[in-house]
C-alpha positions, 0 to 999 in steps of 0.5 A: 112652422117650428125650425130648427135654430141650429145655424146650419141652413146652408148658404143658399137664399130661399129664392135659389131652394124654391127653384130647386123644390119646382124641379122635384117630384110631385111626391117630395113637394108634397111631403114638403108642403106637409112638412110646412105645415106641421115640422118638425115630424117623424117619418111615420108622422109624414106617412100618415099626414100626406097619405103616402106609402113608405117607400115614396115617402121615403124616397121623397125625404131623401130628394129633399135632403139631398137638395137641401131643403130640409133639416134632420135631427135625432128623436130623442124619445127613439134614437133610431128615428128623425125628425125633419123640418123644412129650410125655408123657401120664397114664396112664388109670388116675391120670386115673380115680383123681384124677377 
């Protein structure tokens, strides 16, 4: 997963963004998952991985904005699209173990 170093990611641990993630829509933990994957991506380049219609996507980037949870950067080849990249979460796993 390539991150953006840019120091923005807000003060909130990746335990308390992992709680927020579980109550979204089965559409933005998808798009996040792919974003995992292969961040940082344009939104088309979202699209096409998670097999989404524009509109769903979309609405699935703005959720996770919106929760923080991902970062969005200018596309220098075309300023007029972004690139997104996921904040890192905890695992399921550590939360039920430091729980």
């Amino acid at each position: 997963m390539i991150a953006f170093a840019t120091g923005s990611e807000p003060d909130t641990t990746p335990e308390q963004r992992l709680e927020r993630l579980v109550d979204l829509p089965p559409s933005s933990k998808l798009v996040f998952k792919v974003l995992e994957e292969d961040a940082p991506l344009t939104q088309r380049q979202i699209r096409e991985r998670a097999l989404l219609p524009a509109r769903t996507a979309r609405d699935a980037l703005t959720k996770l904005k919106d929760e923080g949870l991902v970062e969005e950067r200018l596309y220098v080849p075309d300023a007029r699209k972004r690139l997104y990249a996921p904040l890192s979460v905890a695992e399921p796993d550590e939360v039920e173990m430091a729980g």
